[in-house]
C-alpha positions as CSV (number, residue, x, y, z in Angstrom):
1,X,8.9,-8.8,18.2
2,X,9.2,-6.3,15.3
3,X,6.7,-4.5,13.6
4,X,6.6,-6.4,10.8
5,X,5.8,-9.7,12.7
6,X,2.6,-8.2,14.2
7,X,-0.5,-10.5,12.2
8,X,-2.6,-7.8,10.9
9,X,-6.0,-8.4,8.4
10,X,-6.8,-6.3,5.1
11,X,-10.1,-4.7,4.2
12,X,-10.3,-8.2,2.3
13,X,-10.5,-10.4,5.1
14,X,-6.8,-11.7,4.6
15,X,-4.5,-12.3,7.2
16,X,-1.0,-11.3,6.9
17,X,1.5,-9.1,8.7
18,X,3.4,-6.0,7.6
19,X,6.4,-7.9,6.6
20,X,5.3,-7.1,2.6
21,X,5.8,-3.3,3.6
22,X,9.4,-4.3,4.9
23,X,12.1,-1.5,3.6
24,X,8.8,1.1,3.6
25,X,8.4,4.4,5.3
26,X,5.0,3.7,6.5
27,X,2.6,6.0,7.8
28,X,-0.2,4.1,9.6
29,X,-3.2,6.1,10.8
30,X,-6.1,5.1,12.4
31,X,-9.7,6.3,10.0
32,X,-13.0,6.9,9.9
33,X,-15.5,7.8,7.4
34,X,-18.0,9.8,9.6
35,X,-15.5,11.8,11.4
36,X,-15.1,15.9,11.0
37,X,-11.3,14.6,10.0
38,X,-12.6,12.0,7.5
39,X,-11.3,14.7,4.4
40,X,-8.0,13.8,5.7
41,X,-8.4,10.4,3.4
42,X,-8.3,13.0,0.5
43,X,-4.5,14.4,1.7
44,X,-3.4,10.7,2.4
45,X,-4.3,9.3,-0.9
46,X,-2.2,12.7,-2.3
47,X,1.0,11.4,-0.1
48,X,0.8,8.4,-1.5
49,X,0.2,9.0,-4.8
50,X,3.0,11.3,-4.3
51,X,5.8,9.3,-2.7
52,X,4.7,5.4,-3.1
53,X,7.2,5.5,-5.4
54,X,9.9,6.4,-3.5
55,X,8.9,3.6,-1.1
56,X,6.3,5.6,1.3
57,X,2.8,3.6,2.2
58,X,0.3,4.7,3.9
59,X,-1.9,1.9,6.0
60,X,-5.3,2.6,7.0
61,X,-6.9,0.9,9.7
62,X,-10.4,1.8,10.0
63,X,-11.4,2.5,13.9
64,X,-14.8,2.7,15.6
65,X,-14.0,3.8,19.1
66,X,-14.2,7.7,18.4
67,X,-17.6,8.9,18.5
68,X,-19.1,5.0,16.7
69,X,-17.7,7.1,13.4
70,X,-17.2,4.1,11.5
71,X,-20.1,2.2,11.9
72,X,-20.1,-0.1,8.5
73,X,-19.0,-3.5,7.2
74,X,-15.5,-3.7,5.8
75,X,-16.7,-3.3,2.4
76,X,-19.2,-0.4,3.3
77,X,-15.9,0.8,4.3
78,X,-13.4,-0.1,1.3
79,X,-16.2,1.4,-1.0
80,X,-16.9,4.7,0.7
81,X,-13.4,5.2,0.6
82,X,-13.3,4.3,-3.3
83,X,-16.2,6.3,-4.1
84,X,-15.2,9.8,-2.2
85,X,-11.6,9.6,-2.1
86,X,-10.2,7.3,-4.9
87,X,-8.3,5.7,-1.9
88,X,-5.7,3.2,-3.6
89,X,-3.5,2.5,-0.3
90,X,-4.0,-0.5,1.4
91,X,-6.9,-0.9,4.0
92,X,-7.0,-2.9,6.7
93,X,-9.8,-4.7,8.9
94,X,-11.9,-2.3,11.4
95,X,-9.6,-2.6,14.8
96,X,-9.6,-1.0,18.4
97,X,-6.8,0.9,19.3
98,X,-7.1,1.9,23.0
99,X,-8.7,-0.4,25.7
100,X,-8.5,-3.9,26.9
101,X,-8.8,-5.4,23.6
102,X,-6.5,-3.0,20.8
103,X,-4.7,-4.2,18.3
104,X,-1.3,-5.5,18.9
105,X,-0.2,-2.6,16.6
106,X,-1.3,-0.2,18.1
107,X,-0.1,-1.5,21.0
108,X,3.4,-1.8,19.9
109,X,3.1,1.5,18.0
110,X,2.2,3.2,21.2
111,X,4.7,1.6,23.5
112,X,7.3,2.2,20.9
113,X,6.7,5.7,19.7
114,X,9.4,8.2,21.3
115,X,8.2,10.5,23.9
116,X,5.5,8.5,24.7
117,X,4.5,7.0,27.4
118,X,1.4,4.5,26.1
119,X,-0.5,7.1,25.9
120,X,-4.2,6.9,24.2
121,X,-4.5,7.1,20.8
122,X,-6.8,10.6,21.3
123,X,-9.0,10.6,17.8
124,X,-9.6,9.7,14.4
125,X,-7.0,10.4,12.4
126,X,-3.9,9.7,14.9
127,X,-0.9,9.1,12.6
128,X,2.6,7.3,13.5
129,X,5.1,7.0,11.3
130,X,7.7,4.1,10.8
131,X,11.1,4.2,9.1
132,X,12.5,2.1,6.5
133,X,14.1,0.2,9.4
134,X,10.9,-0.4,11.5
135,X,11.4,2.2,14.2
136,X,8.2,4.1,15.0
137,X,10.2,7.4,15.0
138,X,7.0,9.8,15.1
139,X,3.7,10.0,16.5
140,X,1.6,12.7,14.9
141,X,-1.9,14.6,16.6
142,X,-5.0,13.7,14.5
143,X,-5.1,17.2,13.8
144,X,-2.3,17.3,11.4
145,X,-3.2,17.5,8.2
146,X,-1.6,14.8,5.7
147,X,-0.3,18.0,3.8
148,X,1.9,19.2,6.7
149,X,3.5,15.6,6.4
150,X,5.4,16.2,2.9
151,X,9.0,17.8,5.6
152,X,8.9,15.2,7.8
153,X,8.5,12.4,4.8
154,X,10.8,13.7,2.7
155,X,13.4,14.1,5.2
156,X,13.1,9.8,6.2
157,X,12.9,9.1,2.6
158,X,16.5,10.6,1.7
């Protein structure tokens, strides 16, 4: 199985897979909205504005298992994002991403992440990013802001 063959849902209620962000750098991250890291949304909107162009997305995939820090209804969700951060990347339905029951993308992310050993996603915010060719060739700390991305980004998007 490849990334782009994992079923995934948008914000919308659609289902679908990531095969429409096929040829993409993609940097998926796992959000919040009542998280001390929920300004982060501000940076990631900035990154894409900045490089969707060039063919980088970022994917949001609202997460509830850190702290119950986002509590509300997909489109609680989709407009809180809209209203405080102008977020235009795509959004995706609320998911797990450790346990018994996480996603299958965050499963695969996690098993296929180098250095990793299926490790825990740790928090909010946790970001992985996946080159044009589907390889999850980084897994970054919540911690990072989306600003310390723009070395790493530009050096997959050449």
């Amino acid at each position: 199985m490849r990334i782009y063959d994992i079923p995934v849902t948008t914000i919308a209620g659609e289902e679908t897979t990531l095969a429409r962000y096929k040829g993409n750098l993609l940097l998926i991250v796992n959000t919040a909205s009542a998280c001390g890291l929920t300004p982060q949304y501000k940076g990631l909107q900035e990154l894409y504005e900045r490089y969707r162009d060039r063919g980088m997305v970022v994917l949001g995939f609202p997460c509830n298992q850190f702290g119950a820090q986002e509590p509300g209804t997909a489109e609680e969700i989709s407009a809180f994002c809209d209203r405080n951060y102008g977020v235009t990347f795509p959004l995706f339905a609320k998911i797990d991403v450790n346990g018994p029951i996480a996603h299958p993308l965050y499963q695969y992310l996690k098993q296929h992440a180098p250095n990793e050993e299926n490790q825990d996603i740790e928090w909010n915010f946790a970001k992985f990013l996946v080159d044009r060719e589907g390889n999850v060739v980084k897994r970054i700390d919540p911690r990072v802001k989306p600003e310390e991305l723009t070395g790493l980004i530009e050096q997959y998007l050449q």
